[in-house]
MIDO-190516 format. One record per residue (C-alpha): x, y, z. Coordinates in nm, 3 decimals. Example, Ala and Ser with C-alpha at 12.3 -4.5 7.8 and 13.67 -1.06 7.14 Angstrom:
! residues 2
+---------+---------+---------+
!      xx !      yy !      zz !
+---------+---------+---------+
!   1.230 !  -0.450 !   0.780 !
!   1.367 !  -0.106 !   0.714 !
+---------+---------+---------+
! end
This chain:
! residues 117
+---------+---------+---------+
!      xx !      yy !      zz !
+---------+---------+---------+
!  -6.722 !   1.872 !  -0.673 !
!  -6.658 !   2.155 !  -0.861 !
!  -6.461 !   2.157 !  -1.203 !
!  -6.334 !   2.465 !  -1.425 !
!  -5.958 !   2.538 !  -1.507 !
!  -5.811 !   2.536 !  -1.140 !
!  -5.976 !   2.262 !  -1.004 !
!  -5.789 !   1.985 !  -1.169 !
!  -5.651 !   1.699 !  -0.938 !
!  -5.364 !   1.673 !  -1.146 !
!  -5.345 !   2.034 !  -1.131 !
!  -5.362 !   2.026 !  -0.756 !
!  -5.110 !   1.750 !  -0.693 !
!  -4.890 !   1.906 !  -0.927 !
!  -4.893 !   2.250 !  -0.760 !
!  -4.839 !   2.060 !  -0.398 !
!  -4.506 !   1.862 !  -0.521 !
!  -4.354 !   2.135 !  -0.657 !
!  -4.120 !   2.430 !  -0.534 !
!  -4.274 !   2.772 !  -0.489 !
!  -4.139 !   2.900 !  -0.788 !
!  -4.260 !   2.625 !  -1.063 !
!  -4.611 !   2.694 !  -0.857 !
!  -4.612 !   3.065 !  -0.989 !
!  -4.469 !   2.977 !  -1.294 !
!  -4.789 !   2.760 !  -1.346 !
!  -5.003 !   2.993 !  -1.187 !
!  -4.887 !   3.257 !  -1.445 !
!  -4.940 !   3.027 !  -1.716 !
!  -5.322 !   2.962 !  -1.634 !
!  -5.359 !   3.315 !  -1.578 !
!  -5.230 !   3.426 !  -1.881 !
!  -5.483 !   3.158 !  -2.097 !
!  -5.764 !   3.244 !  -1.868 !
!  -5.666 !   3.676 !  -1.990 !
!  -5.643 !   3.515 !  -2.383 !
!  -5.973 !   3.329 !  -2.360 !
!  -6.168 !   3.647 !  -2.181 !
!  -5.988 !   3.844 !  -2.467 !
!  -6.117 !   3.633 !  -2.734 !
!  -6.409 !   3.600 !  -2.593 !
!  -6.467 !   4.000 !  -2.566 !
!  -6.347 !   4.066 !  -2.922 !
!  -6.597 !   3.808 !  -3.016 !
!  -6.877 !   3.985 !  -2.803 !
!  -6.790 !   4.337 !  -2.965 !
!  -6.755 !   4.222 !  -3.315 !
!  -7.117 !   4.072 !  -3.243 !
!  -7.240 !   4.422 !  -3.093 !
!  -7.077 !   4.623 !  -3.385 !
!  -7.224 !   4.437 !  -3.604 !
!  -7.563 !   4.446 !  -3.477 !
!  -7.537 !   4.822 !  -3.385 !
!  -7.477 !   4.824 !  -3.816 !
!  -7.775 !   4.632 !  -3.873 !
!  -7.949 !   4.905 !  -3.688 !
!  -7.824 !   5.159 !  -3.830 !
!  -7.933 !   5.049 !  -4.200 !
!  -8.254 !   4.936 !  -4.059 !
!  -8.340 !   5.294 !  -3.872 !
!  -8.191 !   5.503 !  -4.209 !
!  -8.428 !   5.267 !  -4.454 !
!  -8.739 !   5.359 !  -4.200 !
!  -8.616 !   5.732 !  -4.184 !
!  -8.596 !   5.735 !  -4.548 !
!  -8.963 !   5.577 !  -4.594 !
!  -9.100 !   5.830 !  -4.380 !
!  -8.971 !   6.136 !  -4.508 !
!  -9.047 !   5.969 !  -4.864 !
!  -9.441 !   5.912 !  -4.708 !
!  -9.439 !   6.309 !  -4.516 !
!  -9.332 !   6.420 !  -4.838 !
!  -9.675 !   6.257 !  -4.998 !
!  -9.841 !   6.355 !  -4.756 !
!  -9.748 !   6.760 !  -4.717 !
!  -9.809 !   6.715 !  -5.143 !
! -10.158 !   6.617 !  -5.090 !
! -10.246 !   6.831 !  -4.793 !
! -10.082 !   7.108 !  -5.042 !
! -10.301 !   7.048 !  -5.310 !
! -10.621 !   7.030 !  -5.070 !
! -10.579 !   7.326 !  -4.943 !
! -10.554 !   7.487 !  -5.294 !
! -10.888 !   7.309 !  -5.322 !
! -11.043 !   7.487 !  -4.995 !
! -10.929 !   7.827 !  -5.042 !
! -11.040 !   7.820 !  -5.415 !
! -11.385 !   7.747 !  -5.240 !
! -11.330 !   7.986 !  -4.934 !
! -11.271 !   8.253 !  -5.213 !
! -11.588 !   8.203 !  -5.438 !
! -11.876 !   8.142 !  -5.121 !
! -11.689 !   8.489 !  -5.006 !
! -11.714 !   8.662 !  -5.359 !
! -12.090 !   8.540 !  -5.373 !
! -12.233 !   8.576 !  -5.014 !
! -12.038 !   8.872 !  -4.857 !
! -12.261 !   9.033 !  -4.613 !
! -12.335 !   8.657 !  -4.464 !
! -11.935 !   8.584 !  -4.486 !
! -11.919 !   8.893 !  -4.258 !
! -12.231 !   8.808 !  -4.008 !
! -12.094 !   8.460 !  -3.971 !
! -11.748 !   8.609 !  -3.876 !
! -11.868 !   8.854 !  -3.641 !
! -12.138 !   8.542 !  -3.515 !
! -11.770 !   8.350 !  -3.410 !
! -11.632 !   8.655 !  -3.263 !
! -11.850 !   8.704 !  -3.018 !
! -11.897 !   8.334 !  -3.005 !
! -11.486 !   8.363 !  -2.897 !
! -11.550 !   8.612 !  -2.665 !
! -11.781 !   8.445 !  -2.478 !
! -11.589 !   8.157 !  -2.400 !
! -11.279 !   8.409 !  -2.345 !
! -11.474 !   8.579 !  -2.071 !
! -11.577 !   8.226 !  -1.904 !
+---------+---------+---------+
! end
């Protein structure tokens, strides 16, 4: 037998014995708690998801804040290593011209091979 908040016997005898309008009366009654316990219940629930949506929040600005701090370290050293190359780029060119020139007409065509293909 089923049980929840209209399927009292007292309830049911009660509602059986008396006039129509003491029925609705206590039919109003139960559905007005039933509408203040669902209301509770959903203010409850939404404090809850607030709250969590909060924690979130923090949680995805402290990860966004780590990995701008960590791109940041990581654009400085890619910086700084490509100071490094070019420095290098520049000398092998100062030193070995005519062979800096072969090797860039050597990817050229090299280019334009695959280009044609």
């Amino acid at each position: 037998m089923a049980t929840g908040l209209f399927s009292g016997s007292s309830a049911k005898k009660r509602l059986v014995d008396a006039p129509i309008e003491d029925q609705i009366s206590e039919l109003r009654e139960q559905i007005s708690s039933l509408a203040t316990l669902l209301s509770q219940r959903g203010s409850e629930a939404s404090r809850d998801v607030r709250a969590k949506a909060h924690d979130a929040r923090d949680h995805a600005e402290a990860g966004l804040h780590d990995l701008i701090a960590n791109g940041e370290q990581l654009f400085a050293e890619l910086r700084s290593r490509y100071a490094v190359t070019e420095k290098q780029v520049r000398h092998t060119v100062r030193e070995h011209p005519l062979a800096t020139i072969g090797a860039a007409a050597a990817v050229g065509l090299l280019i334009a091979a695959l280009i044609r293909r």
